[in-house]
N, C-alpha and C positions, 0 to 999 in steps of 0.2 A: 440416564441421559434423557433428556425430554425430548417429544415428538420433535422431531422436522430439525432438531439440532442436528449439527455434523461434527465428529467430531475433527479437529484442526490441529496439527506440529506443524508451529513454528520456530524459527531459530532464537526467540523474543520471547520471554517470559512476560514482559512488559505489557501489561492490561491497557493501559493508555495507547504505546505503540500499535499495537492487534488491532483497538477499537478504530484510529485514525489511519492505520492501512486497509481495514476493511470498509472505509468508509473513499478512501481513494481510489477503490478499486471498482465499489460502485460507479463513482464517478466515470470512471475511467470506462466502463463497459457502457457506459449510456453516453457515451461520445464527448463526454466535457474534459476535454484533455488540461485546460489551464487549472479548474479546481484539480484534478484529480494530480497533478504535478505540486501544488499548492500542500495539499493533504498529505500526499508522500515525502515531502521533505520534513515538515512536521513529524509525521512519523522515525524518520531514518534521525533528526535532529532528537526527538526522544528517548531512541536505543540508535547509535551508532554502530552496532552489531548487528544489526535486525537486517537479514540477508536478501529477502524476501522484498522489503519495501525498500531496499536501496536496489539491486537487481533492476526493480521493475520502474525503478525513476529513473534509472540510467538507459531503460530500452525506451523510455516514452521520451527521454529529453532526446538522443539519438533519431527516432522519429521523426522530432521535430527541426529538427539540423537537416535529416534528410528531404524533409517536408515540400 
């Protein structure tokens, strides 16, 4: 494993899904809640199984209902 890597289990095999959930979730930790909603549906729309980036679409869209 190379330095500073982590390793990650996901419920996605999906290299595309992974990449554009982890890039949502950046998002999402630096307060851009519209891309990072954006990115995770992308994501859940490339694996439908991906538990992980559907979960956490459906706590930020809930957020934003609550808003």
């Amino acid at each position: 494993m190379a330095a500073g890597a982590a390793a990650q289990d996901y419920t996605s095999g999906n290299k595309k899904a992974i990449k554009l959930y982890e890039k949502g979730m950046e998002s999402l930790y630096q307060g851009k809640k519209a891309a990072a909603m954006n990115t995770l549906e992308q994501a859940v729309n490339e694996d439908e199984g991906f538990l992980e980036a559907d979960l956490t679409l459906a706590e930020l869209l809930s957020d934003i209902d609550r808003g």
